[in-house]
C-alpha positions as CSV (number, residue, x, y, z in Angstrom):
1,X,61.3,-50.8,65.0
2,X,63.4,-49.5,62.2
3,X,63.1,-45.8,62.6
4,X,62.7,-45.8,66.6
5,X,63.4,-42.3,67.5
6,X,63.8,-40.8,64.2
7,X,62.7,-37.6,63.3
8,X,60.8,-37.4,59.3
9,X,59.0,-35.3,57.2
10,X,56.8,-36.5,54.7
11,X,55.1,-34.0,52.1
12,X,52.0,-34.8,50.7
13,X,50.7,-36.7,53.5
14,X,46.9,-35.8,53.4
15,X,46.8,-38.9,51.2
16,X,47.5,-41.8,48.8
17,X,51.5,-42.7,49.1
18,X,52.3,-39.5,51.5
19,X,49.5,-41.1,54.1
20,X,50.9,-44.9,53.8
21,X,54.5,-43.5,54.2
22,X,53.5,-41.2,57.5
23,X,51.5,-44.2,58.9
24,X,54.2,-46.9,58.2
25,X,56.5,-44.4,59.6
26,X,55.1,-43.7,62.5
27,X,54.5,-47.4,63.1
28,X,58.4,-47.9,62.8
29,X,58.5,-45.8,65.6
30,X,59.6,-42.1,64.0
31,X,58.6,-38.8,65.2
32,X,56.3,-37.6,62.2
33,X,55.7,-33.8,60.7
34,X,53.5,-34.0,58.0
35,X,52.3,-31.0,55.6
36,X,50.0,-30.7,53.1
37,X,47.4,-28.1,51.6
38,X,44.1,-29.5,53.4
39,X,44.0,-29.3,56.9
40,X,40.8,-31.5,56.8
41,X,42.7,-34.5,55.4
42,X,46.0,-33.8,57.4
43,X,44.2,-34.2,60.9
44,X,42.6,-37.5,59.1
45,X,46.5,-38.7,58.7
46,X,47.5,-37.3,62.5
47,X,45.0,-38.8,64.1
48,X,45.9,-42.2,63.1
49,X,50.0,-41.3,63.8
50,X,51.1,-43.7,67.0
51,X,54.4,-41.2,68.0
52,X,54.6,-37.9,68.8
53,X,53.9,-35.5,65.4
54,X,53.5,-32.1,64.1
55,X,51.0,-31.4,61.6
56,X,50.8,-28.4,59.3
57,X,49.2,-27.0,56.0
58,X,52.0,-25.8,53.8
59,X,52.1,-25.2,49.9
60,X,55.5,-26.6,49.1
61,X,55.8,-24.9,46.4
62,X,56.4,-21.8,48.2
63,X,59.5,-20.9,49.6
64,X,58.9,-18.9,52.7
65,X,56.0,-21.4,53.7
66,X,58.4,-24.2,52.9
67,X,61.3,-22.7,55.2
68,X,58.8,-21.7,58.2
69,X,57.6,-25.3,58.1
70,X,61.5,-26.7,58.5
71,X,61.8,-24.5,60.9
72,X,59.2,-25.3,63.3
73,X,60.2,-29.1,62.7
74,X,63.7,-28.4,63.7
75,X,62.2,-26.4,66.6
76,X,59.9,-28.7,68.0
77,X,62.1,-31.8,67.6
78,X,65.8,-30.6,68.0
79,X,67.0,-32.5,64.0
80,X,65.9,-33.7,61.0
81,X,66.3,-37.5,60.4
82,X,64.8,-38.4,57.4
83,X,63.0,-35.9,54.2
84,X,60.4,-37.4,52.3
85,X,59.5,-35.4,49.4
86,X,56.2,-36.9,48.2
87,X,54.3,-34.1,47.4
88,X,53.1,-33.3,43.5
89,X,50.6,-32.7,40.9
90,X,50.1,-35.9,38.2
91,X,47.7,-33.7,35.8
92,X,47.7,-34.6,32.5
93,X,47.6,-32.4,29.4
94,X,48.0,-33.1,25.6
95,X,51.1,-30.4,24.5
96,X,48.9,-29.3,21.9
97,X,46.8,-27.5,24.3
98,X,49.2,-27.2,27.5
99,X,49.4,-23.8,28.4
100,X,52.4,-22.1,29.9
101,X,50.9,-21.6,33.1
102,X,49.9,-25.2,33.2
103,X,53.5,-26.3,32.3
104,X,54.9,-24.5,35.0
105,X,52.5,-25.5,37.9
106,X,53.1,-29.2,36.9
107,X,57.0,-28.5,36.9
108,X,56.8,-26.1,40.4
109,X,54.6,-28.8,41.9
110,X,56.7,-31.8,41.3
111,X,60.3,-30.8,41.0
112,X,60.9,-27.2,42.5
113,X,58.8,-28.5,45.5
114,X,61.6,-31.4,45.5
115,X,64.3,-28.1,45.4
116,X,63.0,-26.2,48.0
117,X,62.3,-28.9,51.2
118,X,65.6,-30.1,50.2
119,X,67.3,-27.1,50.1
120,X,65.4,-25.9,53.5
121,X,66.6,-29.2,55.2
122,X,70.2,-30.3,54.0
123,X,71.6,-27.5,56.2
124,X,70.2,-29.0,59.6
125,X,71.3,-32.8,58.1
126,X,74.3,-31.6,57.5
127,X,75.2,-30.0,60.8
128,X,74.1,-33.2,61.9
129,X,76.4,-35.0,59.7
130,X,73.6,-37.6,59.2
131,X,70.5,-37.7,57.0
132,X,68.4,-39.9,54.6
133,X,66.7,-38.3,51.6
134,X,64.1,-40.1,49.5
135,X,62.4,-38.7,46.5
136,X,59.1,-40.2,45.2
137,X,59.7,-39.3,41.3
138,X,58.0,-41.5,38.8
139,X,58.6,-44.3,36.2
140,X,58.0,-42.0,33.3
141,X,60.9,-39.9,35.1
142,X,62.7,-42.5,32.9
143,X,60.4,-42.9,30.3
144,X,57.9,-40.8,28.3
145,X,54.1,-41.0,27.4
146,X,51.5,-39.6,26.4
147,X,49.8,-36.5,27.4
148,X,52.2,-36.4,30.5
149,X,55.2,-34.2,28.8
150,X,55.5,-31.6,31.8
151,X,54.9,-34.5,34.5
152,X,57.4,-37.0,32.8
153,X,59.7,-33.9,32.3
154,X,59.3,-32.7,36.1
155,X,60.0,-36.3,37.3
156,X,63.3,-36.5,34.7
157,X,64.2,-33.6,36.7
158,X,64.0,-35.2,39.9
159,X,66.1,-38.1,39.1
160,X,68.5,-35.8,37.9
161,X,68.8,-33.6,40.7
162,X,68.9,-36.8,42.9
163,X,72.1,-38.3,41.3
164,X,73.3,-34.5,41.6
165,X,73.0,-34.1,45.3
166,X,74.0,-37.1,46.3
167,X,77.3,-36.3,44.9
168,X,77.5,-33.4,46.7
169,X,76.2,-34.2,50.1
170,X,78.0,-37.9,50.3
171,X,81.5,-36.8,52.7
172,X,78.2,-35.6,55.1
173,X,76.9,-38.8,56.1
174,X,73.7,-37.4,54.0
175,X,72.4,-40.2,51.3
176,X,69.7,-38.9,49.1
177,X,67.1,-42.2,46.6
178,X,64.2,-41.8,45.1
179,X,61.4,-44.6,44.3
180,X,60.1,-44.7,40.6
181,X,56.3,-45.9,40.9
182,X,54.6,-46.6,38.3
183,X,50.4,-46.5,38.1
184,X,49.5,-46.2,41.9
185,X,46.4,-46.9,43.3
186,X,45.5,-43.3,44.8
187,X,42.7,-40.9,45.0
188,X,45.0,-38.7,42.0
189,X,44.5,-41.7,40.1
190,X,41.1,-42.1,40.7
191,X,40.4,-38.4,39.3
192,X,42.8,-38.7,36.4
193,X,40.4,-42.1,35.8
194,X,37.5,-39.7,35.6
195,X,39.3,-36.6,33.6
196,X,39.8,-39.8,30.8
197,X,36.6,-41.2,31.3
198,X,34.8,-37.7,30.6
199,X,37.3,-37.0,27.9
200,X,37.4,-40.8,25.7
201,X,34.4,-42.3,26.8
202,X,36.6,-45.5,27.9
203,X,34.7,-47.0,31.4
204,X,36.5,-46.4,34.9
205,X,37.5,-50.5,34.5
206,X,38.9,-50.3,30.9
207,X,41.0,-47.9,31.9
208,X,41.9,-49.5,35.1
209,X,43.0,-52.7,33.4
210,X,45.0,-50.8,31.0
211,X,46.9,-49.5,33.9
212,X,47.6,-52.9,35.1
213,X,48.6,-54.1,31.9
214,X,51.1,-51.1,31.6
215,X,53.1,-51.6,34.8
216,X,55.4,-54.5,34.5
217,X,53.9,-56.4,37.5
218,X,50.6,-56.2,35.5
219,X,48.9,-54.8,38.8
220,X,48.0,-51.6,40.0
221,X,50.5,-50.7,42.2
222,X,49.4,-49.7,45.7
223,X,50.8,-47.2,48.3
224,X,51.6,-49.4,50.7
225,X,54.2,-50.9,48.7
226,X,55.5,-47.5,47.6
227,X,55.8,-46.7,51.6
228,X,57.6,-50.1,52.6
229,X,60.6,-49.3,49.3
230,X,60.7,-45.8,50.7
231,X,61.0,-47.1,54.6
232,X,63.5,-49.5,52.9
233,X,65.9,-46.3,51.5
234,X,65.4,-44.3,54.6
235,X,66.3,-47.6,57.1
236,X,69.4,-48.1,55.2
237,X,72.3,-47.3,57.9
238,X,75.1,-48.9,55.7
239,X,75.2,-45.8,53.1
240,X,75.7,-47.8,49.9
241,X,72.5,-46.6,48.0
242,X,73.1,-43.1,47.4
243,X,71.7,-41.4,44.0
244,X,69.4,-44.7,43.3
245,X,66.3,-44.7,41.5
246,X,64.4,-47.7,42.8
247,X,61.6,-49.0,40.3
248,X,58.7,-50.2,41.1
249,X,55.9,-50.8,39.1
């Protein structure tokens, strides 16, 4: 098993890609904690966790909820192997009626989220001298499009901060990736599907086959393969990816 004994958290994991990356882990043998804002669909993802795991609800854009969940990782488990920052908000908005309010929760949600379980774990990873980092960010975190401005700008972030860190932590044994999906099939896809139905009229399957057509594979990606490229980056014992962003779409 490639992550026998390790210790991980995964944010987001109540579903879509943050459930497929806590299962996978778990099957590899890690010790999971897993947070996430419903308690109903975290206890779906524990109970199907082989290896011993904590579970708790935690708004990670909050920094005292944030820090209190770290802590009781590090608490129950002795170390923190592995940081998966999965957790964010994909709403879309045209920027002729984005509010500021609405700018910010997209940014908070999908890039100070990234800052703050980061921040809250590289001091334990770095006591340890050891730690893998993997940041699910986004193809338009390369790229632009439309009605996405605050998401794609949140996800440029990410990439950016990425490259950033893993300067600074590298002399710590610490590597910090990220994974740039592009469409995923998940249950946020499935309600931005609807928000576009309701608002063009397009049917659920025209807009499904344009999403195909837009990712270079010409298929919807799914979260499996988004878990098995992020197992891939935190597996990695020799080191040399460090500030990557992995495409896949």
């Amino acid at each position: 098993m490639k992550l026998n004994g390790k210790v991980a958290i995964v944010t987001g994991a109540s579903s879509g890609i943050g459930k497929a990356i806590a299962l996978l882990f778990s099957k590899e043998g890690a010790k999971i904690a897993i947070c996430g804002r419903s308690k109903e669909r975290l206890d779906e993802t524990s109970r199907n966790l082989k290896e011993s795991h904590l579970s708790l609800t935690c708004d990670v854009t909050k920094e005292a909820e944030v820090n209190a969940f770290v802590d009781k990782v590090e608490e129950r488990f002795g170390r923190i192997d592995i940081l998966v920052n999965n957790a964010g908000d994909p709403t879309s908005m045209p920027i002729s009626k984005m509010t500021l309010d609405f700018w910010n929760r997209i940014i908070s949600a999908n890039l100070t989220s990234v800052f703050l379980c980061t921040s809250a774990c590289l001091p334990v990873m770095m006591r340890q001298r050891y730690g893998h980092i993997v940041n699910v960010a986004s193809i338009v975190g390369k790229m632009g499009g439309k009605y996405i401005s605050a998401y794609s700008a949140g996800k440029h972030g990410v990439l950016g901060f990425t490259r950033s860190v893993a300067i600074e932590v590298k002399d710590y044994g610490i590597t910090i990736n990220a994974v740039c999906p592009g469409f995923v099939d998940t249950p946020a896809t499935d309600r931005n599907i609807e928000n576009i139905t309701q608002k063009t009229g397009m049917s659920p399957e025209e807009i499904r086959k344009f999403m195909a057509k837009e990712n270079q594979s010409g298929k919807i990606i799914t979260s499996e393969e988004v878990a098995m490229e992020v197992l891939n980056l935190a597996a990695d014992e020799t080191g040399k990816k460090n500030g990557e962003a992995i495409d896949l779409w």
